[in-house]
C-alpha positions in Angstrom: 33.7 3.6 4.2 32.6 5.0 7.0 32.1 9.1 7.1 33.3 10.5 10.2 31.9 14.0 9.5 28.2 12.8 9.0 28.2 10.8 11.8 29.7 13.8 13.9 27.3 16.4 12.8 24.1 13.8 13.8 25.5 13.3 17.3 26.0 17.1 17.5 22.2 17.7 16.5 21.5 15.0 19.2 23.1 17.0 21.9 21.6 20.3 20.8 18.1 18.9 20.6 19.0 17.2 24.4 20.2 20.7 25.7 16.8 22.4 24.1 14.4 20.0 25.3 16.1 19.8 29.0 16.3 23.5 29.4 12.7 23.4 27.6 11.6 21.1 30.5 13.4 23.0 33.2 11.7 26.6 32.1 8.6 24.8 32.0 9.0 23.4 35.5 9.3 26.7 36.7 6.5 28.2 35.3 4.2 25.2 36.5 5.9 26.2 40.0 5.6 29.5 39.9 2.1 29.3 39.3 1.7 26.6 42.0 3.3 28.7 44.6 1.5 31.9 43.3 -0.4 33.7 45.9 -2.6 36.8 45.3 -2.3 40.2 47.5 -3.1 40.1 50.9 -5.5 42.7 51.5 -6.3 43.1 55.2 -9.8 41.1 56.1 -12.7 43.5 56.6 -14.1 41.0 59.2 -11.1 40.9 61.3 -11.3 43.2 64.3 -8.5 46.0 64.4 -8.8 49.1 67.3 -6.7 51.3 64.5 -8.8 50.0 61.6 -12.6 50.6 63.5 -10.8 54.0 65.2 -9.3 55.8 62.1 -11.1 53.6 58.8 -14.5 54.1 57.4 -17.1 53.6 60.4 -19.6 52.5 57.9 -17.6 49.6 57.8 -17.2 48.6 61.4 -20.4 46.4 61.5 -17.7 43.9 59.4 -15.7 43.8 62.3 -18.4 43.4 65.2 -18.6 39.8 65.2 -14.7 39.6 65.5 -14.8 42.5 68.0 -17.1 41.3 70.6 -15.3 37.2 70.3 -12.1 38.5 70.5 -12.9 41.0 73.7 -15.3 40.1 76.6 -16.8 43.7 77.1 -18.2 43.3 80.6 -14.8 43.1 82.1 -13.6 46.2 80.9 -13.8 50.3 82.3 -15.0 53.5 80.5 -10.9 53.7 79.8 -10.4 50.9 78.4 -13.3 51.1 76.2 -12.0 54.3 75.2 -8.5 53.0 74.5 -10.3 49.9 72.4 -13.0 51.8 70.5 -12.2 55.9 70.6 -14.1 58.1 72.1 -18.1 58.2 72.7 -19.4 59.8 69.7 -23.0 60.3 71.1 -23.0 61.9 74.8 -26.0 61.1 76.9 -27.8 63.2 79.4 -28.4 60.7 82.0 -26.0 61.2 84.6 -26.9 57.6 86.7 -25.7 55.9 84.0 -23.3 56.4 80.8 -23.9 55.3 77.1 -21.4 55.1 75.1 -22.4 54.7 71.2 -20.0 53.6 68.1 -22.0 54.0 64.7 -21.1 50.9 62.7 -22.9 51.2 59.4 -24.1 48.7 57.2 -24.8 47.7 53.9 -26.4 49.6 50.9 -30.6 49.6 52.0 -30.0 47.9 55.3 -30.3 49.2 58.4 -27.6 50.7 59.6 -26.6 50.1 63.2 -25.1 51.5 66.9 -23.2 49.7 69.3 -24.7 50.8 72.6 -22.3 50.2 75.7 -23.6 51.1 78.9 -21.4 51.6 82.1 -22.1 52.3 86.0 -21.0 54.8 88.1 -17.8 53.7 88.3 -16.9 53.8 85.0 -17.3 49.7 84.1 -19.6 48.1 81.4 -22.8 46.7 82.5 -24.5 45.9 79.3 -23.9 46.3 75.6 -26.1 46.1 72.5 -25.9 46.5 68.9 -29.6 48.7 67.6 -30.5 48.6 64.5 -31.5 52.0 63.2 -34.3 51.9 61.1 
C-alpha cells in the first residue's frame, strides 16, 4: 500500500529545499555582482589641472597640477588677462617696469624644494616666456 502522505511531505521538502537553494543562488549572484560593479569614491585627481582648484585650494599643492596645466594651456598665446582669469592674480609684484613677472608659488613635497612659476609678459600685456624655479 502505497502512503500518499509520506510521499507528499518528501516532494514538499523537495520544493522547499529547491526554493532555498535558488533564492540562495540568486542572493549570492547579487552579492558577487555587487562587488563586481563596486567602485570606490571619486575623489577629484590632484594632478588634474582646475583654475578654481589652483585659484581657491591649497597652493602648496599646485606643483600637482603643473604638468596638467602647462599640456592643457599653451601659455605663449595668452595676455596678462587671461593669465589672470586662468591663474589669479600676481602674488609677487616686480619693480621692473620694461617687463612684467608674474609669479604663482606652487609648493612641493615635504624636504623638497618648493617652487615658483615665473611668467613673464611684454609691454603689451602678452606672455613671452615662462618658467617653473625651484626655490632652494
Amino acid at each position: 500500500m502505497i502512503n500518499y502522505d509520506s510521499d507528499r511531505k518528501r516532494k514538499i521538502r523537495i520544493i522547499n529545499t529547491t526554493i532555498v537553494i535558488i533564492v540562495a543562488l540568486l542572493a549570492v549572484s547579487g552579492i558577487i555582482i555587487a562587488v563586481i560593479n563596486w567602485k570606490p569614491p571619486v575623489k577629484p585627481d590632484p594632478y588634474v589641472f582646475s583654475s578654481e582648484q589652483w585659484k581657491n585650494g591649497q597652493i602648496r599643492e599646485r606643483y600637482k597640477m603643473l604638468d596638467d596645466l602647462l599640456s592643457k594651456y599653451d601659455l605663449y598665446t595668452m595676455d596678462r588677462e587671461e593669465i589672470i582669469e586662468l591663474l589669479g592674480e600676481n602674488e609677487q609684484k616686480s619693480q621692473d617696469s620694461d617687463v612684467n613677472y608674474y609669479f604663482y608659488y606652487l609648493g612641493g613635497e615635504v624636504m623638497q624644494a618648493k617652487s615658483t612659476l615665473v611668467i613673464v609678459f611684454d609691454e603689451s600685456g602678452k606672455v613671452i616666456n615662462y618658467e617653473e624655479v625651484k626655490d632652494y
